[in-house]
Structures are given as structure tokens and as C-alpha cells.
C-alpha positions as YAML, in Angstrom:
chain: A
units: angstrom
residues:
- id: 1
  name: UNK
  ca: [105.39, 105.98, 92.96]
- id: 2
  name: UNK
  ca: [103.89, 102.88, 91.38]
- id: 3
  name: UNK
  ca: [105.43, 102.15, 87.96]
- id: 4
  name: UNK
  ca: [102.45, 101.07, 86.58]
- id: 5
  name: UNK
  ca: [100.86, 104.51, 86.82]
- id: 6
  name: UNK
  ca: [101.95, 107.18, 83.90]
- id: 7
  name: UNK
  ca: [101.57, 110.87, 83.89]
- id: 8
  name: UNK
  ca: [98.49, 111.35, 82.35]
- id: 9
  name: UNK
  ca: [98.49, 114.97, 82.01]
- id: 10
  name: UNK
  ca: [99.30, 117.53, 79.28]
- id: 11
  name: UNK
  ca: [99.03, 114.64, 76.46]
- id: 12
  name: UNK
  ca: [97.35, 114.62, 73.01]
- id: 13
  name: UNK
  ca: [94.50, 112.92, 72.29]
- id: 14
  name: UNK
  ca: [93.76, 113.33, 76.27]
- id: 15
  name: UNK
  ca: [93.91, 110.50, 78.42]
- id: 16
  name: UNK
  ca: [90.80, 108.18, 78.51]
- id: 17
  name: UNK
  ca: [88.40, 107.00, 81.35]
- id: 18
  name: UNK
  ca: [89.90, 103.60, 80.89]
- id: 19
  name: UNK
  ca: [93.20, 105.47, 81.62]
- id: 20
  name: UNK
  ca: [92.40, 107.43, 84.30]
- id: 21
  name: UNK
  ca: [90.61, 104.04, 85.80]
- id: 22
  name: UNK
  ca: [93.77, 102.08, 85.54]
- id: 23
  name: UNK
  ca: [95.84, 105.14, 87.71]
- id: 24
  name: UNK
  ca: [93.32, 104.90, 90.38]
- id: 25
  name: UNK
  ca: [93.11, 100.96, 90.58]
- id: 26
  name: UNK
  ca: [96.77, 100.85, 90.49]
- id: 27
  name: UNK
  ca: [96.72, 103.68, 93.49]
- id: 28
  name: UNK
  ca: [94.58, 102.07, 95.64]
- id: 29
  name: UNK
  ca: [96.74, 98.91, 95.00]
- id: 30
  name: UNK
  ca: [99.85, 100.11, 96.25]
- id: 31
  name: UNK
  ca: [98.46, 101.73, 99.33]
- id: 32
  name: UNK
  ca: [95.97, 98.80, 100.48]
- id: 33
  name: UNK
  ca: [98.96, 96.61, 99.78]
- id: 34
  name: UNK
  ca: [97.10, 94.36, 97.70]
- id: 35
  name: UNK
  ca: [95.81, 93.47, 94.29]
- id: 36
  name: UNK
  ca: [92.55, 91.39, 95.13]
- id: 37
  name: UNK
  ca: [91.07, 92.51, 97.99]
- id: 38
  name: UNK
  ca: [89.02, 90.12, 99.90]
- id: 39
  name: UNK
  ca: [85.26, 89.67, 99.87]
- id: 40
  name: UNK
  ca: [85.10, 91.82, 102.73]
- id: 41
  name: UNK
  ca: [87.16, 94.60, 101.42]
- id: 42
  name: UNK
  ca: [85.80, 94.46, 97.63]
- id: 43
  name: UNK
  ca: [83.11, 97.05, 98.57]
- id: 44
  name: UNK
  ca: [85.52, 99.46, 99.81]
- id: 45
  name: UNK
  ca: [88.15, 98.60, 97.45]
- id: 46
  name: UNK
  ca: [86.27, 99.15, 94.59]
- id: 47
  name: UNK
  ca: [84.45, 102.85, 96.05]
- id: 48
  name: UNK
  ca: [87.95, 103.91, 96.26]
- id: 49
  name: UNK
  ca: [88.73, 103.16, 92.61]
- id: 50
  name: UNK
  ca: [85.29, 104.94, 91.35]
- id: 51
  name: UNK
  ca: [86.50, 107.95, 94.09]
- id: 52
  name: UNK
  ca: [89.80, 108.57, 92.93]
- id: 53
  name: UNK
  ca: [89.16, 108.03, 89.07]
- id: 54
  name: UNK
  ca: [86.60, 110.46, 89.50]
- id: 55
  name: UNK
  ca: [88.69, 113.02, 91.12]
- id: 56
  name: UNK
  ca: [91.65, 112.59, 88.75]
- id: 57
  name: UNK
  ca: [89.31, 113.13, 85.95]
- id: 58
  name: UNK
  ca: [88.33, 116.43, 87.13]
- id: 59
  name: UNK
  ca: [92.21, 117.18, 88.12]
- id: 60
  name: UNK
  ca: [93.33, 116.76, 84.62]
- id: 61
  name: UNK
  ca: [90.57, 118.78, 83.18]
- id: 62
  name: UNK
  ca: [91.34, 121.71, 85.45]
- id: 63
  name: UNK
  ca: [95.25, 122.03, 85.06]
- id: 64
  name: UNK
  ca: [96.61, 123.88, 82.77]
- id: 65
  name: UNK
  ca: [100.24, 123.93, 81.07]
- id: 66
  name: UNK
  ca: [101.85, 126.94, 79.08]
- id: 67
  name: UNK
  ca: [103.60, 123.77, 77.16]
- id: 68
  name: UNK
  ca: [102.43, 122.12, 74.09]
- id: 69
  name: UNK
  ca: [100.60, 118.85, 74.89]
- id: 70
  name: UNK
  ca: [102.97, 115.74, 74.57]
- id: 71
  name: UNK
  ca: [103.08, 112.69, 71.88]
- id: 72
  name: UNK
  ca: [102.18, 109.55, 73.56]
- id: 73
  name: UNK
  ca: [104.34, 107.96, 70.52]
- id: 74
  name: UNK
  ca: [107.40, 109.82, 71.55]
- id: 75
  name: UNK
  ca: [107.27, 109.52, 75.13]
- id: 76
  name: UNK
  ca: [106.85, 105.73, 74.61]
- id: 77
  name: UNK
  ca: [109.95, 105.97, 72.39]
- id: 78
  name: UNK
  ca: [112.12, 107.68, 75.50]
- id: 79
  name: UNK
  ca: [110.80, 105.27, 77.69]
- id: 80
  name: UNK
  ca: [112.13, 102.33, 75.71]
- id: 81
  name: UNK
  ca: [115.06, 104.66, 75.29]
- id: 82
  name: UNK
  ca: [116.07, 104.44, 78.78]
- id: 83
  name: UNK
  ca: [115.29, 101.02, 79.46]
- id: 84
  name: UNK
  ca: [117.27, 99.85, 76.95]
- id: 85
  name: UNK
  ca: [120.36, 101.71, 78.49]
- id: 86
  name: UNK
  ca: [119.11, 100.81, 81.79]
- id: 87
  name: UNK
  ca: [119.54, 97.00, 80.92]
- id: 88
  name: UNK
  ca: [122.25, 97.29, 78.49]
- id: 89
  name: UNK
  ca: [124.58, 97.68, 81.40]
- id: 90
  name: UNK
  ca: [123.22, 94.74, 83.52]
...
């Protein structure tokens, strides 16, 4: 999967559009194989984005979890957590 794109379920505050926009751009990215389509491809390119953001929105408001909803502050903290062991050893 694309680093760039985060789990965006289960979370409190919920994720945003802007979000939920920035998964689905960096989707379609990674399977068109680029990050500026051309002129002739912007049309489709950008459908795809408005598609799958939409979708995803309605995804995340239909799962459920029997968890409590995660802190964006303390997954942030793990992240940097590993990283920094990660590139400690390099």
C-alpha cells in the first residue's frame, strides 16, 4: 500500500473530507502510475478521485468497531516511535 495513505477509520474527531480526498488522490496515484496526469487524462483522473472519495466516505460511515475510537495524537506518537528505531539502526 501507498505510504502516503493512513487508516482513516475508527479515529476521534472522524476523519475529514479533506482526508478522505487525500486517500483517494493518493490511490488513484499509485495505480495510474502517475502524479500529474496529462491533459488528456485530467478528466478521468480527476472523476476517479471524486469516485473513490465518495465511496470511502460512505465506507467509513458504515463500519463499525467494538473498539474505542483511536487518538490521532498517539498514533502519530507510535509512528515516530518506529521510525526512529527504524533509522536508528541505519
Amino acid at each position: 500500500m501507498c505510504r502516503s495513505i493512513h487508516t482513516l477509520h475508527n479515529f476521534e474527531p472522524a476523519a475529514t473530507n479533506d482526508e478522505v480526498h487525500a486517500a483517494a488522490l493518493q490511490y488513484v496515484r499509485k495505480i495510474s502510475g502517475t502524479t500529474k496526469p496529462s491533459k488528456a487524462n485530467a478528466e478521468a483522473f480527476d472523476k476517479a478521485v471524486a469516485e473513490i472519495a465518495h465511496i470511502t466516505g460512505h465506507l467509513l460511515e458504515d463500519l463499525v468497531s467494538s473498539s474505542p475510537p483511536k487518538s490521532r495524537e498517539e498514533e502519530a506518537e507510535k509512528a515516530r516511535a518506529r521510525s526512529a528505531k527504524r533509522y536508528a539502526a541505519a
